[in-house]
C-alpha positions as CSV (number, residue, x, y, z in Angstrom):
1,X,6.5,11.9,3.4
2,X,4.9,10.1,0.8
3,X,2.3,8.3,2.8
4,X,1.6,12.0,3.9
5,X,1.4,12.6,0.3
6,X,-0.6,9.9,-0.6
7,X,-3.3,10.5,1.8
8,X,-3.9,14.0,0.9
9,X,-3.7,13.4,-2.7
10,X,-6.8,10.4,-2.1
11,X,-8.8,13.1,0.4
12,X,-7.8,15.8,-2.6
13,X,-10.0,13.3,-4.8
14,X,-13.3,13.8,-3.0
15,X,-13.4,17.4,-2.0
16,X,-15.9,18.8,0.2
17,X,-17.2,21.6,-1.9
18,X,-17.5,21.4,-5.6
19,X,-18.2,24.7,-8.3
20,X,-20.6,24.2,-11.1
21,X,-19.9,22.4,-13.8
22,X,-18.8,25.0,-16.4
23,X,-20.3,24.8,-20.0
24,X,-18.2,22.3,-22.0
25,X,-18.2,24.5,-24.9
26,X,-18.3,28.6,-25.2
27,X,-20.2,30.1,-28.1
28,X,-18.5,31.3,-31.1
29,X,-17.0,35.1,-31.2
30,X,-18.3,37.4,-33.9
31,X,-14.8,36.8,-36.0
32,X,-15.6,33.2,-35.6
33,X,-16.6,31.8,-39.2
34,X,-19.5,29.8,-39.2
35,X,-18.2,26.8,-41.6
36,X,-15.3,25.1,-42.7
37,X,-15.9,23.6,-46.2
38,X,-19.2,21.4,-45.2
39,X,-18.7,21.0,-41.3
40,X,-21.0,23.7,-39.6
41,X,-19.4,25.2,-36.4
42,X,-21.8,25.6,-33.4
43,X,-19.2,26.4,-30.9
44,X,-15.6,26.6,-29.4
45,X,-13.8,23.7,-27.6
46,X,-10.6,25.7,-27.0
47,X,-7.5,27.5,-28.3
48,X,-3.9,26.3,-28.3
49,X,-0.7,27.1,-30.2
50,X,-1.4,25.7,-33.1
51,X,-4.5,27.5,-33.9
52,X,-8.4,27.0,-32.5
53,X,-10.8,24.3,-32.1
54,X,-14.5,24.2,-32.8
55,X,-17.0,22.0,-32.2
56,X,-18.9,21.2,-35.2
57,X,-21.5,19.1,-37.0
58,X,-20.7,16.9,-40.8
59,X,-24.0,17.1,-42.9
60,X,-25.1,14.2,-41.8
61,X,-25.0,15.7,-38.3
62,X,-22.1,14.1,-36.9
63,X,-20.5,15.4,-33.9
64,X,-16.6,16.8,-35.1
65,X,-13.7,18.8,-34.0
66,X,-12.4,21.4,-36.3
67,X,-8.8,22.4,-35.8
68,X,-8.2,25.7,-37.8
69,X,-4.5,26.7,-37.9
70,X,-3.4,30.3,-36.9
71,X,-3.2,32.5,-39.8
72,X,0.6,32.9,-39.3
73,X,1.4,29.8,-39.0
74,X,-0.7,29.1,-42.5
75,X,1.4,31.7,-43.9
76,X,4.5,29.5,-43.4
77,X,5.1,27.3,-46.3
78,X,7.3,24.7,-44.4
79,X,4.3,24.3,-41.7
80,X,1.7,23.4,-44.4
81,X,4.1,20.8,-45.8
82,X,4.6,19.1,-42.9
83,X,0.9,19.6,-41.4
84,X,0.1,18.0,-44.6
85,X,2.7,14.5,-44.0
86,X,1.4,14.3,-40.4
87,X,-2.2,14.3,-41.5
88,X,-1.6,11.4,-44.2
89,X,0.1,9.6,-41.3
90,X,-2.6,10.5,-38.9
91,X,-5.2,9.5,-40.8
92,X,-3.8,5.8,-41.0
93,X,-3.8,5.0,-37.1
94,X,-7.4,3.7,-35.8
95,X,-8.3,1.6,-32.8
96,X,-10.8,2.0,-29.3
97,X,-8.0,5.0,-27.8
98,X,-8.2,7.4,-30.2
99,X,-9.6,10.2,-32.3
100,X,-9.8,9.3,-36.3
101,X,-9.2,11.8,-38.9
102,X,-12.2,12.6,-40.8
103,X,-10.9,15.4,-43.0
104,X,-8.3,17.7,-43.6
105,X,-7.4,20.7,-46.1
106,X,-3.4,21.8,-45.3
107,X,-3.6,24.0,-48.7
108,X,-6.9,25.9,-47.5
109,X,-7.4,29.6,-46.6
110,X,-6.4,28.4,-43.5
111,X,-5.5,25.2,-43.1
112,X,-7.8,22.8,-41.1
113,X,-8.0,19.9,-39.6
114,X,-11.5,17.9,-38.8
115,X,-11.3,14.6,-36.4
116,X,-14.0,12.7,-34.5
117,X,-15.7,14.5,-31.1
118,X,-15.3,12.8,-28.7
119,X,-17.5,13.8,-25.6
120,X,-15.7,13.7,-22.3
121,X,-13.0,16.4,-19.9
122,X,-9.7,16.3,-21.1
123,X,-7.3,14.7,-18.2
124,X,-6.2,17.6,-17.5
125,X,-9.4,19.1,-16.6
126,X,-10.4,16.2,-14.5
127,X,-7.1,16.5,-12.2
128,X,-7.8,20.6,-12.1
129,X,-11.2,20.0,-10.5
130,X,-10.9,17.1,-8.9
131,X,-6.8,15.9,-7.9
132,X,-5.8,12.6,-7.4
133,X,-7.2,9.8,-9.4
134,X,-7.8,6.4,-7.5
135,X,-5.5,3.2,-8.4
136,X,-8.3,1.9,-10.2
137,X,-8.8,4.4,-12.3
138,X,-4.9,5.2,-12.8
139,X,-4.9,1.4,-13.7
140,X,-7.5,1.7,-16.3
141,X,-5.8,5.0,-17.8
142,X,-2.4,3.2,-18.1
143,X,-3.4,0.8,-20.5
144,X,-5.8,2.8,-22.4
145,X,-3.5,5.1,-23.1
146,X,-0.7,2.7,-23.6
147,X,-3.0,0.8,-26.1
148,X,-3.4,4.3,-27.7
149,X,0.1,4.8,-28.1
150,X,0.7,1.2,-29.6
151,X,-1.6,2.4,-32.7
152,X,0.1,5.4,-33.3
153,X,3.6,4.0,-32.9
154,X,2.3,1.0,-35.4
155,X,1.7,3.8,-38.0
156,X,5.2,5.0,-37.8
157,X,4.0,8.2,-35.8
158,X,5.4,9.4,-32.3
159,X,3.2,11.8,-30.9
160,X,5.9,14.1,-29.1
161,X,3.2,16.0,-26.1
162,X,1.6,13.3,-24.9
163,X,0.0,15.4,-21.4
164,X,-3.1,15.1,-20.0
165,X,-4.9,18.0,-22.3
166,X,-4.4,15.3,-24.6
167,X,-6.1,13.1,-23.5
168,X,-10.2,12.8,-23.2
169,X,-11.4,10.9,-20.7
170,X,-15.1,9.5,-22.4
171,X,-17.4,6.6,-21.9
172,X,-15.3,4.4,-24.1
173,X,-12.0,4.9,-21.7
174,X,-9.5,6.9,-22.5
175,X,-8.5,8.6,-25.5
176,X,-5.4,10.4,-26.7
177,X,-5.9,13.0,-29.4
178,X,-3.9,15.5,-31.3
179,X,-1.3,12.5,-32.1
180,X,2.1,13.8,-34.4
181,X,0.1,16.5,-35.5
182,X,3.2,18.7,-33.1
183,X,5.9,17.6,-35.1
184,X,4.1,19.9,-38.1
185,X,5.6,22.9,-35.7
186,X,9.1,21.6,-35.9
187,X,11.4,23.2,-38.1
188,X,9.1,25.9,-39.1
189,X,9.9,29.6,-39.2
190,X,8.2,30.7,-36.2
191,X,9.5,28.0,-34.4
192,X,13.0,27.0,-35.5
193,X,15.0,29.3,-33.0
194,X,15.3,27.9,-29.6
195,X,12.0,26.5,-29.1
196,X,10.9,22.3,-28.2
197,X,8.3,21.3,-29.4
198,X,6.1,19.7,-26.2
199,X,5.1,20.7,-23.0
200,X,7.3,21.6,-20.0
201,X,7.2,18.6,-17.0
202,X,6.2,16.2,-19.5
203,X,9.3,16.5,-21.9
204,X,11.8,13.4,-22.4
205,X,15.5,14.4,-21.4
206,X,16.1,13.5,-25.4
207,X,14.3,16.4,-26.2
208,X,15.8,19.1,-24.5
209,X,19.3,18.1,-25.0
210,X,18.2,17.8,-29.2
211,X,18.8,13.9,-29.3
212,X,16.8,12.4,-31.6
213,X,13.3,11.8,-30.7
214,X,11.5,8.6,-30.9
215,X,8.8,6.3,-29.8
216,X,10.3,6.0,-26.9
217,X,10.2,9.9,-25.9
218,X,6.1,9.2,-25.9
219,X,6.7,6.5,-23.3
220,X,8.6,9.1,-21.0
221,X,5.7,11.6,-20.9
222,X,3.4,8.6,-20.0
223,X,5.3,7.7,-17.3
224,X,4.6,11.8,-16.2
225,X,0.8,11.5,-16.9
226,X,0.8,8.7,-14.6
227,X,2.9,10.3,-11.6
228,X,0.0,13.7,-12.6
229,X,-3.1,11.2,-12.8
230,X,-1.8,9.6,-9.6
231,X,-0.6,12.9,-7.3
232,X,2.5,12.4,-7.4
233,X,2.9,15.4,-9.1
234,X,3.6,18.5,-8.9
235,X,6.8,17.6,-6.6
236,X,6.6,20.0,-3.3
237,X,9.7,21.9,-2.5
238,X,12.5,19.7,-1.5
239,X,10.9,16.8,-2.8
240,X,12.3,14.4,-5.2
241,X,10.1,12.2,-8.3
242,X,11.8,9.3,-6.4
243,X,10.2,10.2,-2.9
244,X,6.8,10.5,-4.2
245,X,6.6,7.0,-6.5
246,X,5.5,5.4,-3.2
247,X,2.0,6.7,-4.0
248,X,1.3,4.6,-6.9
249,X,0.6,0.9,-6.4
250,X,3.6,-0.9,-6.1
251,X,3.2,-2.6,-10.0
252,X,2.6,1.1,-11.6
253,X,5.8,2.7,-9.2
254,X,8.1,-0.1,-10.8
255,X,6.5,0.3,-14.3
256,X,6.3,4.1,-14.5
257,X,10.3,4.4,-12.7
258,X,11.3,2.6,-16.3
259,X,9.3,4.9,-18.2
260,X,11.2,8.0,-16.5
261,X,14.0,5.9,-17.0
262,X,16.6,8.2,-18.5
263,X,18.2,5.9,-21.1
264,X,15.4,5.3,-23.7
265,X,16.5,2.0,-24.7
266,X,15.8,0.8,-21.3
267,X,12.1,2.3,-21.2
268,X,9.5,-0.3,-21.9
269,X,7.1,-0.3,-24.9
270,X,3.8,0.2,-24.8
271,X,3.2,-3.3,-25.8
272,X,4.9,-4.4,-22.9
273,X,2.9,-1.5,-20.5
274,X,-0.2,-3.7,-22.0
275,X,1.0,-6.7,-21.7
276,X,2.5,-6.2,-18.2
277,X,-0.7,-3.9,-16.7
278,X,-3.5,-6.3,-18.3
279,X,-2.6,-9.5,-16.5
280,X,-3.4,-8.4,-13.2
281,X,-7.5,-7.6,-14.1
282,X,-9.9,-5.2,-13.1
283,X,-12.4,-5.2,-10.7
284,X,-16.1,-4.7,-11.7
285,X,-18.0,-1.8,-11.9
286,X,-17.5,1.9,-13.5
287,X,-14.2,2.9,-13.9
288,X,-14.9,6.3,-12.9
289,X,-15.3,8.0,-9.7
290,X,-18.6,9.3,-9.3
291,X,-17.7,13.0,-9.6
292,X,-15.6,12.5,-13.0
293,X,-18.2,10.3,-14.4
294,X,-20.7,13.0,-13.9
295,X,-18.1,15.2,-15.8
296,X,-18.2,12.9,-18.4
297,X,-22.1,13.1,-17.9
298,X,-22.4,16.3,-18.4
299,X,-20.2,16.4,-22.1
300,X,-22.4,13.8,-23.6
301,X,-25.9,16.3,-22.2
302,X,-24.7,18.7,-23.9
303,X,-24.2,17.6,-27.0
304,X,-27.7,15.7,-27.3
């Protein structure tokens, strides 16, 4: 069954037909405003739960993503509190594999929240349009995304829905956005009766049973973005997460069966993902299949 699996997952990566790419950004509505304090908005990258994200330009004419918070959440004193921690903390993690803070306002009419563009699909996208991800580029994801998570944890922050929305897959590798800023929603009004913060299929048994969450609940939905990026998931009917581990590389089934591990204090770090994926090399070229670099492609056109 899960060689079965496997091979239709790889064919599932080069599909026959392919639609056109759609634009990376849609224009703004007429409600839309046209700037947040000095960042001009040209268009809109998407809309989640926590409020709606604009592509924008600084006035020097940087590229920026402007995160404006749903009005009732801004009218949610305990929200704005913590939105305002997890920016200070946000704004301290750096490195290659992820998006820096640029600005922020949690006490504006609404709040916002302004971090570096970075052109490229989010994972999620990539997987929606074109499946299963080859082991060389699962291998490259792993630790770019485990390096990600080593910056973030180093700043004291667990970023609690790691998925593959999250994560923008650009020129420089991977890179994992929207890091604590979830943990802003916990607690709050809107939010406090029975609701998890997260994303279902990629939530750490910690946090539906309400044990405490820690670094080691991010590790848990990496081991799920791997088994997504890989096709391992969605299970089929009848199937079990063990069956399907076969279709990862033997090094990434063992590594990403102790992510999933149940226990957290048996899941490894990401310093040890690093440490244990980087030894084994990479082969040359692009670590992109030609379809999702031309993805990629296509973000950084149209932005030019």
């Amino acid at each position: 069954m899960a060689r079965g699996r496997a091979e239709a997952a790889q064919a599932s990566a080069v599909p026959q037909q392919r639609a056109e790419p759609r634009p990376v950004h849609q224009p703004l509505r007429d409600d839309d405003p046209r700037h947040i304090d000095r960042y001009r908005l040209t268009g809109r990258l998407g809309e989640g739960g926590m409020g709606t994200v604009y592509l924008g330009r600084s006035p020097g004419e940087r590229l920026v993503a402007v995160k404006v918070v749903r009005t009732e959440l801004a009218a949610d004193p305990t929200f704005r509190r913590r939105f305002g921690r997890e920016i200070e903390a946000a704004r301290r993690v750096g490195g290659f594999h992820t998006a820096s803070v640029v600005a922020a306002d949690p006490d504006g009419e609404p709040p916002w929240l302004v971090t570096e563009y970075i052109p490229g699909p989010s994972l999620h996208d990539v997987l929606r349009r074109h499946g299963a991800l080859p082991a060389k580029t699962v291998q490259t994801l792993a630790i770019g995304v485990a390096e990600g998570l080593e910056g973030i944890h180093a700043c004291g922050i667990v970023h609690r829905d790691l998925k593959p929305s999250n994560i923008i897959v650009s020129d420089t590798g991977p890179r994992v956005i929207d890091f604590g800023i979830a943990r802003a929603l916990d607690g709050t009004s809107i939010t406090r009766t029975n609701f998890v913060i997260g994303t279902q299929g990629f939530l750490a048994p910690e946090q539906l049973t309400g044990a405490p969450v820690t670094f080691a609940t991010d590790v848990y939905a990496f081991g799920m973005v791997l088994c997504h990026a890989a096709g391992a998931m969605p299970l089929a009917d009848g199937e079990s997460l063990a069956s399907v581990l076969a279709m990862l590389p033997s090094h990434l089934s063992e590594l990403v069966t102790r992510c999933l591990d149940h226990d957290p204090t048996r899941r490894p770090t990401p310093t040890e993902v690093v440490a244990q994926l980087s030894g084994r090399g990479s082969s040359s070229g692009d670590w992109l299949p030609p379809p999702v670099r031309t993805m990629v492609d296509v973000h950084n056109a149209s932005t030019v």
